[in-house]
VMD Tcl script that draws the C-alpha trace (Angstrom):
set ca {
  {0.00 0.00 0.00}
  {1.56 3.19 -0.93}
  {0.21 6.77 0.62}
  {-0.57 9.46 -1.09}
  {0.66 12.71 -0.12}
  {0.14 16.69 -1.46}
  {2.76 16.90 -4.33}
  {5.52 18.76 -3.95}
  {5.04 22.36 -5.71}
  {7.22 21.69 -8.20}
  {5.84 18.60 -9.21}
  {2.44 20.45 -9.52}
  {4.46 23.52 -11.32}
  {5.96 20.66 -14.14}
  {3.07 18.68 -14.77}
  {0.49 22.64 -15.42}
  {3.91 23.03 -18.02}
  {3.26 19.78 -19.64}
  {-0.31 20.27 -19.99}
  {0.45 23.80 -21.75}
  {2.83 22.05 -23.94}
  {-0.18 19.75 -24.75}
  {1.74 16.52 -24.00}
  {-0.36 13.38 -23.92}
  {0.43 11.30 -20.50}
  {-1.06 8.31 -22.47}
  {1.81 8.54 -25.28}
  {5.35 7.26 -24.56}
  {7.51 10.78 -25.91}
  {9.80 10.09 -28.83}
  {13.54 9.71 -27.42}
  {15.63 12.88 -28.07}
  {19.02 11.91 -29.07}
  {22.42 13.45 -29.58}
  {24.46 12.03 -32.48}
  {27.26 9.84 -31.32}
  {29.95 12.13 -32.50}
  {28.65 14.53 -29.84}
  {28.52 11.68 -27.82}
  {31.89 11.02 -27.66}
  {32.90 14.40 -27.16}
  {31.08 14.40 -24.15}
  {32.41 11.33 -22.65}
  {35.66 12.44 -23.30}
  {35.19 15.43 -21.45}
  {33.94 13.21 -18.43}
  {36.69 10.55 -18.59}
  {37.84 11.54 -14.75}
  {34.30 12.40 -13.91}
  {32.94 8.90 -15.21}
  {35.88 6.99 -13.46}
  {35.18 8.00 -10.24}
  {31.44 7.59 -10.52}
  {31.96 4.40 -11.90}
  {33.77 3.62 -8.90}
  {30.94 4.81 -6.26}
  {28.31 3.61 -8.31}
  {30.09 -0.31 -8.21}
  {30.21 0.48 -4.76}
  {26.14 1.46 -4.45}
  {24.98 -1.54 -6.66}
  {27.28 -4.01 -4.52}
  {25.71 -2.40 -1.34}
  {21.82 -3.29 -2.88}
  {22.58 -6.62 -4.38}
  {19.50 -7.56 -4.54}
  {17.12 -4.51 -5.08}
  {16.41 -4.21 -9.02}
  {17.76 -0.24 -9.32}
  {18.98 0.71 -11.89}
  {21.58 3.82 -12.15}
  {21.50 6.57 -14.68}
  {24.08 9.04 -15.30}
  {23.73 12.21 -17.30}
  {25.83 15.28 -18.03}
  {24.83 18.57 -17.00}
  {22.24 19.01 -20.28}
  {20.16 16.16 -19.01}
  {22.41 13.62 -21.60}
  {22.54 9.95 -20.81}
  {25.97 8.83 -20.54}
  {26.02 5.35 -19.08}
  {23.67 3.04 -17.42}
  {24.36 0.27 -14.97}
  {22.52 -1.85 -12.87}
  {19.46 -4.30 -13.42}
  {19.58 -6.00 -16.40}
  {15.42 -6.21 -16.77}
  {14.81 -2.17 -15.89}
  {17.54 -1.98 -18.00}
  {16.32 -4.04 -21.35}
  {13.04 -2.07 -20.46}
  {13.52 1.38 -20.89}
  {16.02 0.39 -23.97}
  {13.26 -1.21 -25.70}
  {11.25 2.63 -24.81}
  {14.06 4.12 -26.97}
  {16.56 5.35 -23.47}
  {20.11 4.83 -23.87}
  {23.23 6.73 -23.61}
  {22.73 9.85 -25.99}
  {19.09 10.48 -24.63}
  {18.62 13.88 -23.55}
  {15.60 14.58 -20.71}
  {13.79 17.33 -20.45}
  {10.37 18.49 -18.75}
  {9.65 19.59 -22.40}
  {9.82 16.74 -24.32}
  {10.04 13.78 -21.38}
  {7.08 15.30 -19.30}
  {7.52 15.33 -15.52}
  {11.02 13.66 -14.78}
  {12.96 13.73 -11.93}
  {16.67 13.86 -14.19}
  {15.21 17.51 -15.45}
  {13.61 18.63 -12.07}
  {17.15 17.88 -10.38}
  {18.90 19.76 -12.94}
  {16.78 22.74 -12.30}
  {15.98 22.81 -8.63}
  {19.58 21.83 -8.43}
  {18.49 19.74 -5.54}
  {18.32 15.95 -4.79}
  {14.79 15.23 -6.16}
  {12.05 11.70 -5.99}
  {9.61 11.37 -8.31}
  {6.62 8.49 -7.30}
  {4.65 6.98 -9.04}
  {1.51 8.78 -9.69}
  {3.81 12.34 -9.73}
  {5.08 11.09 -13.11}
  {3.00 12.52 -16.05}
  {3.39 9.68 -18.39}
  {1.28 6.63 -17.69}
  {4.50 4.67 -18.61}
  {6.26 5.45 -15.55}
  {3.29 6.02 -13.05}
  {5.17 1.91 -11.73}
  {7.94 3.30 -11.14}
  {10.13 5.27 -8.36}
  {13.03 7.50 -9.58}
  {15.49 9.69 -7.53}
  {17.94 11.69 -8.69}
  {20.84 13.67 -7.56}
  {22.77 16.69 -9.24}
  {27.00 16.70 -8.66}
  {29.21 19.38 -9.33}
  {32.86 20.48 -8.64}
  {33.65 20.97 -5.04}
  {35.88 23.55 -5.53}
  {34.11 26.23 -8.15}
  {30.51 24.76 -7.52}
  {30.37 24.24 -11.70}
  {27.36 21.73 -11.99}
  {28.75 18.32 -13.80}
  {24.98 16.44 -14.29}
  {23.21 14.02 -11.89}
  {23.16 10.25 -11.01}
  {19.40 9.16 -10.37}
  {18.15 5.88 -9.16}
  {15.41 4.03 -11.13}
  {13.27 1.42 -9.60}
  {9.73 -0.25 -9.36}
  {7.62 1.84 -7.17}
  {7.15 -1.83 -4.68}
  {10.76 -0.49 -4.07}
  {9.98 3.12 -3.24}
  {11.72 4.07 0.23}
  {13.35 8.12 0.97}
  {16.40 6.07 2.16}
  {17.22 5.45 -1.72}
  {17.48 9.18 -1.87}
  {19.59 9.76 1.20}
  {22.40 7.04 0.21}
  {22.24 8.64 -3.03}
  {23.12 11.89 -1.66}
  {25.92 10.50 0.16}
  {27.24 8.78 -2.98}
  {27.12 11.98 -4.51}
  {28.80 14.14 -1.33}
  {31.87 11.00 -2.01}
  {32.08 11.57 -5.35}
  {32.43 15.44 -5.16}
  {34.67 15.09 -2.53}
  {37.06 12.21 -4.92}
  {36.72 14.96 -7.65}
  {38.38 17.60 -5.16}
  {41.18 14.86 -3.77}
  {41.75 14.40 -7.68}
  {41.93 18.18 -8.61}
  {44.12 18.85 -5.53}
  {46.49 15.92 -6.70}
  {46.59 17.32 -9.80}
  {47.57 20.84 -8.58}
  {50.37 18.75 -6.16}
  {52.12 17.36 -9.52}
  {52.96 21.01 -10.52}
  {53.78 22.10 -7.08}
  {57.19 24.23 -7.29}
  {60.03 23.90 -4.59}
  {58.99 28.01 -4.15}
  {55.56 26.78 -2.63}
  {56.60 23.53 -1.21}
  {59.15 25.50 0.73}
  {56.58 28.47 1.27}
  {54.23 26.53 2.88}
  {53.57 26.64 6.69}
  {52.54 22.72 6.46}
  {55.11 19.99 6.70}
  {54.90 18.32 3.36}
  {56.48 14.94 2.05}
  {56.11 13.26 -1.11}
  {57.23 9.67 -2.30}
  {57.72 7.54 -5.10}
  {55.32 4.66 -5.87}
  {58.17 2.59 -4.51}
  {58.41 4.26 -0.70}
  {61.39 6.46 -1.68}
  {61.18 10.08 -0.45}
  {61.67 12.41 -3.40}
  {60.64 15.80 -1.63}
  {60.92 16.98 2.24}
  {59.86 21.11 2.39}
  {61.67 23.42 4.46}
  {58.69 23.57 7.28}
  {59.02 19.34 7.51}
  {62.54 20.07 8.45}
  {61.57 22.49 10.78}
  {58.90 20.14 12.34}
  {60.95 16.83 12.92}
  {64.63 18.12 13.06}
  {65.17 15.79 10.06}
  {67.48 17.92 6.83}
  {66.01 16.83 3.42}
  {69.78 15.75 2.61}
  {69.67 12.90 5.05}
  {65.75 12.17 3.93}
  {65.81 12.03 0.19}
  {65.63 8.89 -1.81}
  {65.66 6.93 1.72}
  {62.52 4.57 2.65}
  {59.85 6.06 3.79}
  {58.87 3.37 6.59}
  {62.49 4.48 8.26}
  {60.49 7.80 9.26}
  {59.19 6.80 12.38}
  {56.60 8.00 13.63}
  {55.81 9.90 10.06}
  {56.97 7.30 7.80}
  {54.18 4.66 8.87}
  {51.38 6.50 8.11}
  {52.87 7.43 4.34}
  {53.74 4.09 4.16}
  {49.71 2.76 5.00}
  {48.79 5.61 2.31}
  {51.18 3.66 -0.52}
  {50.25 -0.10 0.58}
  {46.34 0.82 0.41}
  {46.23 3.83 -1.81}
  {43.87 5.56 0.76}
  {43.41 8.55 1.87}
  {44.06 9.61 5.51}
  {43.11 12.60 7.37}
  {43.11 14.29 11.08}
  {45.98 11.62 12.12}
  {47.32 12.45 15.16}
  {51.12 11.76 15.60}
  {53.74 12.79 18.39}
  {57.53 13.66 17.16}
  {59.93 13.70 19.62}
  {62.14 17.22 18.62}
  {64.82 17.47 20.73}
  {66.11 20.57 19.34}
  {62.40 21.81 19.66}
  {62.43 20.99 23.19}
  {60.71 18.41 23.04}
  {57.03 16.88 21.55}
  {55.41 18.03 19.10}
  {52.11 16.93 18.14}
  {50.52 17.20 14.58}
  {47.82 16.26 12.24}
  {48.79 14.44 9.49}
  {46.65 14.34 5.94}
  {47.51 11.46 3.48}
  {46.85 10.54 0.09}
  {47.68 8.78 -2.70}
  {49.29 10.64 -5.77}
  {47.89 9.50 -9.67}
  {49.67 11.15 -13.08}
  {47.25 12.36 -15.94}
  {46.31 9.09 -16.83}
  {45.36 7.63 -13.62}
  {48.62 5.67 -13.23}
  {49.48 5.52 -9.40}
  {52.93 7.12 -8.95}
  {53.57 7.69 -5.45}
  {52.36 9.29 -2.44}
  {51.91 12.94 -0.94}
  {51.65 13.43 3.17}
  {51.13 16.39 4.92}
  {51.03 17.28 8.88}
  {50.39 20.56 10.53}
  {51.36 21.28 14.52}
  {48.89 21.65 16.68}
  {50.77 21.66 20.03}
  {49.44 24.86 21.02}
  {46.18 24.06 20.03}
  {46.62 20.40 21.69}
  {48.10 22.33 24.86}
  {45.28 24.85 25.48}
  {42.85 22.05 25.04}
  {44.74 20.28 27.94}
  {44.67 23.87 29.88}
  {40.92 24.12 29.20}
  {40.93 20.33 30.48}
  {42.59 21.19 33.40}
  {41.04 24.38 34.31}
  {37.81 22.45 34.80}
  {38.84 19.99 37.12}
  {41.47 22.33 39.42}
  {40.53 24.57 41.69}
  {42.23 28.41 39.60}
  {43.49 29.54 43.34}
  {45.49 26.24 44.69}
  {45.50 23.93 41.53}
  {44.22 21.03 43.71}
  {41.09 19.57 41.90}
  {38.19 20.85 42.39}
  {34.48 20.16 42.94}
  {34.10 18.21 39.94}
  {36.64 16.26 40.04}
  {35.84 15.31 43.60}
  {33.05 13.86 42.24}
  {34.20 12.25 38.88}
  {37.41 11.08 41.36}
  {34.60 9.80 44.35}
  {32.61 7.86 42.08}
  {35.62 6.18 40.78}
  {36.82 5.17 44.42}
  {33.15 4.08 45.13}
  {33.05 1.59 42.36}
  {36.57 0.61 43.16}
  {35.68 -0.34 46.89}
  {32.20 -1.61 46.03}
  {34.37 -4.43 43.76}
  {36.98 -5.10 46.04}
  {34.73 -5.06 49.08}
  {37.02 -2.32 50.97}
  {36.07 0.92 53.30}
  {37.22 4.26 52.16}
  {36.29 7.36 54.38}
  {35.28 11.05 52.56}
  {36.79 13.99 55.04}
  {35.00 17.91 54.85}
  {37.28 20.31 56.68}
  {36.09 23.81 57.01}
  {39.00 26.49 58.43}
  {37.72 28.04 61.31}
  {37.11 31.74 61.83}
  {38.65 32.19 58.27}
  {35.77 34.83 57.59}
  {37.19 36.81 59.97}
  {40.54 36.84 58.51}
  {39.26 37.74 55.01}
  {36.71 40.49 56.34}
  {39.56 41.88 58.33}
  {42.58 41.60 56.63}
  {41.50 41.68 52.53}
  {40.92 38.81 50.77}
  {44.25 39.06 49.44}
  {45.70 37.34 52.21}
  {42.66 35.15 52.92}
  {43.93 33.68 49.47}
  {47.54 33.68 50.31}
  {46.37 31.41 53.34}
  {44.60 29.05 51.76}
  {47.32 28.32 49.38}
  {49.69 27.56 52.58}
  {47.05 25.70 54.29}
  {46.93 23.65 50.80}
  {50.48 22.97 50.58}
  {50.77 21.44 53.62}
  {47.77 18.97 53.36}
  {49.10 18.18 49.92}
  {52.63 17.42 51.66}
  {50.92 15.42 54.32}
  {48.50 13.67 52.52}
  {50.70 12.79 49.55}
  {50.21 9.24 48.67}
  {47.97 8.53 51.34}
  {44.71 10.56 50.03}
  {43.69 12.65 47.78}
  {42.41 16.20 48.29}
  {39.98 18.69 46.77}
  {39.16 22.01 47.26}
  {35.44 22.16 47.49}
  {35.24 26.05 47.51}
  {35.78 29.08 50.20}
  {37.80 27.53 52.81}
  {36.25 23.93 52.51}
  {38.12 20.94 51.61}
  {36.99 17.38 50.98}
  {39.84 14.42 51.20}
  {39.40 10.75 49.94}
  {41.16 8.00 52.07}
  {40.92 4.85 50.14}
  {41.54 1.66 50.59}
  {40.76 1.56 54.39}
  {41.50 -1.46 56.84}
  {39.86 0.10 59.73}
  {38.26 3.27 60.86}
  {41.33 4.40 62.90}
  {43.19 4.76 60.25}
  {41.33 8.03 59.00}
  {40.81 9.26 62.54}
  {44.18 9.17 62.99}
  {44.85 11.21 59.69}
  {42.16 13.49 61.08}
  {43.93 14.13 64.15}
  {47.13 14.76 62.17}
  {45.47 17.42 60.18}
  {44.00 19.02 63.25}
  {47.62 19.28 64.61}
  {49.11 20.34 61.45}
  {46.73 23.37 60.89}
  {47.18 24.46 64.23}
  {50.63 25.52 63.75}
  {50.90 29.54 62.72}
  {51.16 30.21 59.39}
  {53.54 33.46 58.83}
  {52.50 35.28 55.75}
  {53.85 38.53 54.68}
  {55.64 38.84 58.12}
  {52.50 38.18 59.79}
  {51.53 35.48 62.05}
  {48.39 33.88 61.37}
  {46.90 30.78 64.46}
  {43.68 29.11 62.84}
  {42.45 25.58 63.33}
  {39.83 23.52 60.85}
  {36.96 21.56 61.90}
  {36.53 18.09 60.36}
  {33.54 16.19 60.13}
  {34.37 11.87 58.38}
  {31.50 9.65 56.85}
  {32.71 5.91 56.01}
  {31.27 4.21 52.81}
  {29.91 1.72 52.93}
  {28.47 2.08 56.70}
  {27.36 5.96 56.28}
  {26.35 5.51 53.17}
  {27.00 3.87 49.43}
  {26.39 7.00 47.39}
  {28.35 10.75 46.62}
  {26.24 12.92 47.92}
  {25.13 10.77 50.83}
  {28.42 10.63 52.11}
  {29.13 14.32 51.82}
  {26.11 15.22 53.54}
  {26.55 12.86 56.41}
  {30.80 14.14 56.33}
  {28.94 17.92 56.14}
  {26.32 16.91 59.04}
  {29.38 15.45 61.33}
  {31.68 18.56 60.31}
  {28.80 21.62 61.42}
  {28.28 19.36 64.91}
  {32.19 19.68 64.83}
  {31.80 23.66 64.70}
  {28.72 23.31 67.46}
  {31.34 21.39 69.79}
  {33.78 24.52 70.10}
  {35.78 23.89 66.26}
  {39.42 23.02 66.26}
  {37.79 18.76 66.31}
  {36.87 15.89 63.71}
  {33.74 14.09 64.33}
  {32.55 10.87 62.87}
  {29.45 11.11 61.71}
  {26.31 8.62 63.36}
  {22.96 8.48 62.94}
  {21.64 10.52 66.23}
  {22.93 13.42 64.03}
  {20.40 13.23 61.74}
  {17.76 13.92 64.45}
  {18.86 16.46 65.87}
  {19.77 18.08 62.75}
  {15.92 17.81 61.53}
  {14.83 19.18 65.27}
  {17.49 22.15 64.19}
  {15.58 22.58 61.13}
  {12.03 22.43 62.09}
  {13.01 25.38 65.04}
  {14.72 27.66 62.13}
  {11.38 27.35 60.40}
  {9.47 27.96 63.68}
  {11.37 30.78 64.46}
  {10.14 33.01 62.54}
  {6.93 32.55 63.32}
  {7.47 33.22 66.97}
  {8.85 36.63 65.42}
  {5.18 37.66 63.86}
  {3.28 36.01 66.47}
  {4.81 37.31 69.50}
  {5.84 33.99 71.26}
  {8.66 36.54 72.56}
  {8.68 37.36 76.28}
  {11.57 39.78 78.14}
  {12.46 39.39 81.26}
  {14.17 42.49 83.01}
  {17.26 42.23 85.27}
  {17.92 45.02 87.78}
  {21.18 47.11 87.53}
  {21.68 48.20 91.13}
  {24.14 51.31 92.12}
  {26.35 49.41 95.20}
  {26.27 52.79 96.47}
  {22.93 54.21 96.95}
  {21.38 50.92 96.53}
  {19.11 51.93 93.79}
  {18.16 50.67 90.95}
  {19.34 52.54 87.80}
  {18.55 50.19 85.03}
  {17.96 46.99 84.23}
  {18.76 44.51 81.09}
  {16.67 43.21 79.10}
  {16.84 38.87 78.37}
  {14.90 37.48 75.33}
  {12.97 34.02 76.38}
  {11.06 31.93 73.62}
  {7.48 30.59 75.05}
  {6.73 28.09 72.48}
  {3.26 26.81 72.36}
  {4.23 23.01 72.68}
  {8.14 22.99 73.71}
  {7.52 25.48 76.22}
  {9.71 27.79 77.18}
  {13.36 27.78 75.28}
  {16.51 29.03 76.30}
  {18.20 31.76 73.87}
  {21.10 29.48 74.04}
  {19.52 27.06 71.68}
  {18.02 29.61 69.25}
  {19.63 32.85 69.12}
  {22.98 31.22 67.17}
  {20.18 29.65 65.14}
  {19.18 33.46 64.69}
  {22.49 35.03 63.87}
  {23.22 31.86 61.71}
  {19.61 32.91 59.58}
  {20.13 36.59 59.58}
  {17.66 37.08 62.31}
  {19.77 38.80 64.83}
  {18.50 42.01 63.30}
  {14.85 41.31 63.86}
  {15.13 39.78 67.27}
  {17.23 43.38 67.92}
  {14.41 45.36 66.76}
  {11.68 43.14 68.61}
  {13.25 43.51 72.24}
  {14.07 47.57 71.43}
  {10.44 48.21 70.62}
  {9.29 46.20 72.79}
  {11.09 47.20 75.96}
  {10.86 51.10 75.21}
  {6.83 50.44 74.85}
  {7.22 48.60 78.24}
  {9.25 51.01 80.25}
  {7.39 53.68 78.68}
  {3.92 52.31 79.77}
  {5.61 51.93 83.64}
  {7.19 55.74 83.85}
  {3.45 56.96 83.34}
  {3.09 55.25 86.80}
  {7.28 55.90 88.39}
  {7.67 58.26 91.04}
  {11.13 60.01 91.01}
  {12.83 57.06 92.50}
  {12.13 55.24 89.30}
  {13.35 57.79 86.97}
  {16.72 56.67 85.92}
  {15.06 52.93 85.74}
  {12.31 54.35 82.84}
  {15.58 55.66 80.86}
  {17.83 52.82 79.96}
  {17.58 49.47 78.24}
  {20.70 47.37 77.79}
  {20.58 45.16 74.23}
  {23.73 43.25 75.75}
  {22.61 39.57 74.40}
  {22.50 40.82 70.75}
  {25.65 41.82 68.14}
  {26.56 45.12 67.94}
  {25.89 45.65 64.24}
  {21.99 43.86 65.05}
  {21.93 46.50 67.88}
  {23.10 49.11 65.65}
  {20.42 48.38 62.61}
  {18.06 48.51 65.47}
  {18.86 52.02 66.68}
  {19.06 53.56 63.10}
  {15.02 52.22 62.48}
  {14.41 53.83 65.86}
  {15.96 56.80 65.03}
  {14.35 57.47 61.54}
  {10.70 57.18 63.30}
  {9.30 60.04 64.20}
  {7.85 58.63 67.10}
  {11.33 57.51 68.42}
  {11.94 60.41 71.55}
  {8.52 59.73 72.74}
  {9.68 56.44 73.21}
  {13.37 56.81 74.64}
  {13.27 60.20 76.14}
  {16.48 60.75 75.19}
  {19.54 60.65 72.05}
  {22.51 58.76 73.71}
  {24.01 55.93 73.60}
  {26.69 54.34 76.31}
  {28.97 51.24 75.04}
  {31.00 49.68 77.88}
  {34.11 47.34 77.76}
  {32.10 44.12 77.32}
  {30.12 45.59 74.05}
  {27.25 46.21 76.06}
  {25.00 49.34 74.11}
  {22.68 51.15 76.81}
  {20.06 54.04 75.23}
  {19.45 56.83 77.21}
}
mol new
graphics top color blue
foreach p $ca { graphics top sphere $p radius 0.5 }
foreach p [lrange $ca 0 end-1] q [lrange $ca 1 end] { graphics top cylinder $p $q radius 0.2 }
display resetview
């Protein structure tokens, strides 16, 4: 069953011209034939053309042994110049009057896909019905226009004729790619032709290493830019075998046993006075004379070290780390999954570190980035010196690390590494005459008892590392399962939080500030408590780091300022003038001093703010403390 689709437009456009022309679909069209002298001119003028499409069309027919095609080539007028292929298509459309000589055209021929090719100068399938003439309405034709490569001069077209029980695109498609061969042989040809007349003034010009050889292996030409590549002189290279090139000679060699072409081989030449290797690509092919006699062979090779070397930089630059050329993230994880499989095969433990430097923000907010960077580079080089051969070690980003201890035999092993490390980054660093004291916190998952996958293990090694930090720093800790619980209670009280914020699950308590003296009380300081509707009441030990860590300190600042001014102010309606100097200061002492600070600048801009304080200064004592008065 065959579908029917819309015909093409120019298959509608061809078969409006043939009924103009009057043609009668019914009527097979009287052949239109060239005399043979003109004939032979023709193929003469094709000789190279014909050879190598004899050559790709052996290649097509051998390929669908089987199929009845036959193919038809013609020059660029539409001219038949050969036939090959089924022998019963074949005997058929000779007994209709086609043979070499035939010209097509839409005029006389009717809808055709030889003429449509030619003019659409396109790969083109005519079906079945889309032929005009009845004749052909069996049958399934495709057809392909060639040209030269090199000027894009149109040569004719090789079509494909078949029954249409045979019809299929994909006769089109390898058609094309016979064609795309054959152009491509005609431009190897043209350029071997241009090779024969090659001067020694362009062989030597040329920025391409060139070599050329007899039919026999000899080397009869070595240009000045080969010499220049392999540190070979033409004198000691001329009229000696080829194969004694190594690594060059091979590949010239394989191009004069086969008579192939080669292209985009990559060879390495050792150059000592070059310094060294040099890489190149070497091009191959064989050489023929006018009259297709095989006479040697031509080679060519180009270096691309630099090339080759910034690909490697490129290479390299995505799996360091720019700042301490350890790898980097990604190759932590190309290099993890590697270990994983490793240990999974040969049953073994392995143990994934995270290290985080401790108070390093400090450092780099302090003293300039510039020497946060100089410090990580001297904390790298001496985990690199340590770890050497024993792990491997990644720089994760910031001042995290991850390191890779394979090949365990028991978990003491890494804890004693751990422990090393510890000691080892305690000791000062001196950079730029200055003397820096840090210490790292590590936190150690084991595969396979923490886990089997990457990121499992780095999150329980990142879980274990924090509860490091939460433990005073300067530690490792192995990770366990309790962590996970109390990480999850962690996260459920962040979310909490602020929610307590908007709903006013706040409370202060006020501590007196008594004058030893007079025995009065001149102040007091205001404590944050958390009354949580289920937990009850929380310390602010538990959640005010979980504040500053969230980038609440600022809100729970401006919470207890508002609402201890509203509180005192409420009370001084009711003081007497013992009470006065209580109503006019609240210490902020839990909070940070740039929370405290944000605070007093919102209080400031509203207008309502002296209403509230009664007063404009401020009083900081040695312990950080802020007071308002």
């Amino acid at each position: 069953m065959h579908l029917r689709y819309e015909d093409p437009f120019f298959i509608r456009e061809s078969k409006e011209q043939c009924r103009n022309l009057g043609l009668d679909p019914a009527e097979i069209p009287t052949p239109l034939t060239i005399n043979d002298e003109n004939l032979a001119c023709i193929k003469n003028e094709y000789i190279e053309v014909l050879e190598v499409v004899r050559f790709f069309v052996s290649k097509l027919l051998n390929m669908m042994m089987g199929t009845p095609i036959l193919v038809v080539i013609t020059d660029q007028e539409g001219v038949i110049l050969e036939m090959e292929g089924d022998h019963t298509i074949k005997n058929m459309i000779q007994q209709l009057g086609f043979k070499p000589g035939v010209q097509f055209s839409e005029k006389h021929n009717g809808t055709n896909s030889i003429s449509l090719s030619l003019r659409m100068k396109q790969p083109v399938q005519v079906i079945g019905e889309q032929h005009y003439h009845y004749f052909l309405k069996k049958s399934a034709c495709y057809s392909v226009p060639f040209h030269f490569v090199k000027n894009g001069l149109q040569l004719g077209t090789i079509s494909i004729m078949t029954s249409i029980d045979y019809e299929s695109p994909l006769l089109l498609t390898m058609l094309t790619a016979v064609v795309d061969s054959i152009e491509r042989e005609m431009l190897l040809r043209k350029q071997n032709r241009e090779l024969n007349i090659l001067n020694q003034i362009v062989m030597d010009s040329a920025k391409t290493g060139i070599i050329l050889t007899d039919k026999d292996g000899n080397v009869t030409d070595f240009n000045r830019y080969a010499e220049k590549l392999t540190g070979w002189s033409k004198k000691s290279v001329l009229n000696e075998p080829v194969q004694q090139l190594k690594p060059l000679g091979q590949w010239v060699y394989k191009v004069l046993e086969t008579r192939q072409t080669l292209s985009d081989i990559e060879i390495n030449i050792n150059h000592d006075l070059a310094g060294g290797k040099i890489i190149c690509l070497f091009d191959g092919m064989p050489i023929y004379d006018e009259k297709g006699e095989f006479i040697g062979a031509f080679g060519k090779f180009r270096d691309i070290t630099e090339r080759y070397e910034a690909e490697s930089k490129i290479k390299y630059m995505a799996y360091h780390d720019d700042l301490t050329s350890i790898p980097n993230r990604r190759y932590f994880y190309q290099s993890l999954s590697e270990e994983l499989e490793r240990a999974a095969k040969n049953k073994e433990m392995l143990a994934v570190f995270l290290l985080d430097l401790d108070r390093f923000k400090i450092i780099n907010d302090t003293l300039g980035h510039n020497k946060g960077d100089l410090l990580l580079i001297e904390v790298t080089k001496r985990l690199k010196e340590y770890l050497q051969n024993k792990a491997k070690i990644f720089r994760m980003g910031g001042d995290e690390f991850t390191i890779i201890l394979p090949s365990l035999h028991k978990e003491a092993d890494a804890i004693s590494v751990a422990k090393h490390i510890i000691e080892l980054i305690r000791k000062p660093f001196i950079i730029q005459d200055s003397e820096f004291h840090i210490s790292t916190s590590i936190g150690i998952a084991f595969y396979p008892h923490d886990g089997n996958d990457i990121d499992g293990l780095l999150m329980r090694a990142d879980t274990a590392m924090y509860r490091a930090k939460e433990h005073g720093k300067n530690q490792y800790v192995v990770y366990n399962s309790n962590m996970n619980e109390r990480s999850f209670a962690n996260f459920a009280l962040e979310k909490e939080l602020h929610r307590a914020i908007q709903n006013n699950e706040l409370v202060l308590y006020y501590q007196p500030q008594i004058d030893l003296k007079s025995e009065k009380i001149v102040g007091v300081e205001a404590l944050i408590r958390w009354e949580h509707p289920e937990l009850g009441m929380i310390s602010p030990a538990k959640f005010i780091p979980l504040a500053e860590e969230m980038g609440l300190a600022v809100a729970l600042g401006e919470w207890v300022l508002r609402n201890a001014c509203q509180q005192i102010k409420k009370l001084a309606r009711y003081r007497d003038r013992s009470f006065e100097s209580f109503c006019k200061s609240v210490s902020t002492a839990i909070y940070p001093a740039r929370a405290v600070g944000n605070s007093e600048k919102h209080f400031t801009r509203n207008r309502s703010s002296s209403s509230i304080f009664g007063a404009r200064n401020y009083r900081i004592d040695g312990n950080g403390r802020r007071t308002l008065y």
